[in-house]
OpenMM code with the backbone's topology and positions (N, CA, C; nanometers):
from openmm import Vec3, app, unit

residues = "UNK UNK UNK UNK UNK UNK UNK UNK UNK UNK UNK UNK UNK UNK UNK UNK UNK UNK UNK UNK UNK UNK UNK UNK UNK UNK UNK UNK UNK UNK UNK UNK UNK".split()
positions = [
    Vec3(10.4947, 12.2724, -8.0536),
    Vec3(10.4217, 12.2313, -8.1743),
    Vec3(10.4540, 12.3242, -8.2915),
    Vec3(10.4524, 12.4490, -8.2910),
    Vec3(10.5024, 12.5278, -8.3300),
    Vec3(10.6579, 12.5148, -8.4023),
    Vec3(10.7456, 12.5267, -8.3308),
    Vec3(10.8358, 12.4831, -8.4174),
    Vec3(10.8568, 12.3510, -8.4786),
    Vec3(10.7809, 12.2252, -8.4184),
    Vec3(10.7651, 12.1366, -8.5275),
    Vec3(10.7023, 12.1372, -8.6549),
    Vec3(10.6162, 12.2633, -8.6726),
    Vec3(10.5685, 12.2494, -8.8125),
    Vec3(10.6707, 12.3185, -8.8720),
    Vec3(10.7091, 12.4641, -8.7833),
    Vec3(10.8475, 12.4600, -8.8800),
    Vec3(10.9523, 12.4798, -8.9447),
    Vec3(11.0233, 12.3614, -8.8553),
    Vec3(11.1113, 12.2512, -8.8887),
    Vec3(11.0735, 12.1395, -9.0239),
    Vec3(10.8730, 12.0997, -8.9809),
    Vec3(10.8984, 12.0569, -9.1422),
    Vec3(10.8984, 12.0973, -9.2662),
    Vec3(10.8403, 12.2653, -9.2237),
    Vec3(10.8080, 12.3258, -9.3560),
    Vec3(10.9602, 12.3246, -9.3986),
    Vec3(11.0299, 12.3692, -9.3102),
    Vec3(11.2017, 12.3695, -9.3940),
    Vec3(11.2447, 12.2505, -9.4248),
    Vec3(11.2286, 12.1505, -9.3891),
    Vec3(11.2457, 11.9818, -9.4291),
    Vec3(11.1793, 11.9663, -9.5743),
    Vec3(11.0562, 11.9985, -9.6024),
    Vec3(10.9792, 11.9860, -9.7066),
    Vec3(11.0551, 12.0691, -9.8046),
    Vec3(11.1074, 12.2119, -9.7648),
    Vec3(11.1606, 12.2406, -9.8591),
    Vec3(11.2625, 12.2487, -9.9491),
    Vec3(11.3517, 12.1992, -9.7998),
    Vec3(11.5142, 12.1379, -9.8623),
    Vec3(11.4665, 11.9784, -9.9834),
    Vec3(11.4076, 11.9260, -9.9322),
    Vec3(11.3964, 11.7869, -9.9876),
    Vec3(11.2927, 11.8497, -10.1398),
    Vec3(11.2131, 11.9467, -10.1569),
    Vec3(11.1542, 11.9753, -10.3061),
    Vec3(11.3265, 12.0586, -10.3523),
    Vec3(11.3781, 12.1373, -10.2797),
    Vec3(11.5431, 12.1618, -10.3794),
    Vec3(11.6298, 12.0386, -10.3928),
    Vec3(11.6229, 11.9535, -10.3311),
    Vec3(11.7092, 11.8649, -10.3831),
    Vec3(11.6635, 11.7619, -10.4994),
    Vec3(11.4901, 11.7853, -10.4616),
    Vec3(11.4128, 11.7153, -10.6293),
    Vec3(11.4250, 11.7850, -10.7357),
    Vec3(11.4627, 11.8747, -10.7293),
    Vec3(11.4924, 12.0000, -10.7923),
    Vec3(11.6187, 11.9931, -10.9154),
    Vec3(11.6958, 12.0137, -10.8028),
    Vec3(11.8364, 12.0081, -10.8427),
    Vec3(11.8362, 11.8304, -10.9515),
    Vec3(11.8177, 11.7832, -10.8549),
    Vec3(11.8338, 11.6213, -10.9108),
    Vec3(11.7602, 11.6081, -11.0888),
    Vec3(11.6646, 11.6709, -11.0755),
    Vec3(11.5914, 11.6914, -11.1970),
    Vec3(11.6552, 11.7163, -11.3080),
    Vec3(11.7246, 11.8706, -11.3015),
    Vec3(11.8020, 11.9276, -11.3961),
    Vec3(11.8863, 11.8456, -11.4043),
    Vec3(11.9679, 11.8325, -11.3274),
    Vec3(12.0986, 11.6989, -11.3748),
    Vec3(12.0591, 11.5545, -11.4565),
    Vec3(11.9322, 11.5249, -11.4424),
    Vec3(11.9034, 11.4351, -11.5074),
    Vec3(11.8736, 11.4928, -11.6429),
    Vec3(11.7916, 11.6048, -11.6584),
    Vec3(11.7493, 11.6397, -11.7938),
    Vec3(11.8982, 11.7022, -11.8798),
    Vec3(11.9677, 11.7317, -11.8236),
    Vec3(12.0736, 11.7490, -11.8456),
    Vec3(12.1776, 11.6551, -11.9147),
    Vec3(12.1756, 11.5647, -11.8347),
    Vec3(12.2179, 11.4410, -11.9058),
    Vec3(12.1909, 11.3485, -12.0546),
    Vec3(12.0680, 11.3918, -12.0279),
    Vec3(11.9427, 11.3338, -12.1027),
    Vec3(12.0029, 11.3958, -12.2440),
    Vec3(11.9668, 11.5365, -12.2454),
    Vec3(12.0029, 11.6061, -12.3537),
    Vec3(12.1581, 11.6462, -12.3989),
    Vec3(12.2829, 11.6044, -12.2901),
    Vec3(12.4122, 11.6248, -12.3539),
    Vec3(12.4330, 11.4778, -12.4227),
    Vec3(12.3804, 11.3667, -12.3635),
    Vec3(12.4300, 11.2531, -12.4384),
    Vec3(12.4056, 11.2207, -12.5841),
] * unit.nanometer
topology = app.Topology()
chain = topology.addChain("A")
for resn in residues:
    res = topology.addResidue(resn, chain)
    for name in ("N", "CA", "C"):
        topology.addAtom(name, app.Element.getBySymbol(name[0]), res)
């Protein structure tokens, strides 16, 4: 049980860096165009 929580805490946190990342590239966009 134990390492299923975590496994998701690191799941949860890869997936908030990749909302992350995804973000800037959008605002990014936003503001070079």
């Amino acid at each position: 049980e134990e390492m299923k929580a975590r496994d998701q805490m690191e799941w949860v946190r890869a997936v908030n860096g990749i909302r992350n990342m995804a973000e800037e590239i959008v605002l990014k966009e936003l503001i070079y165009r």
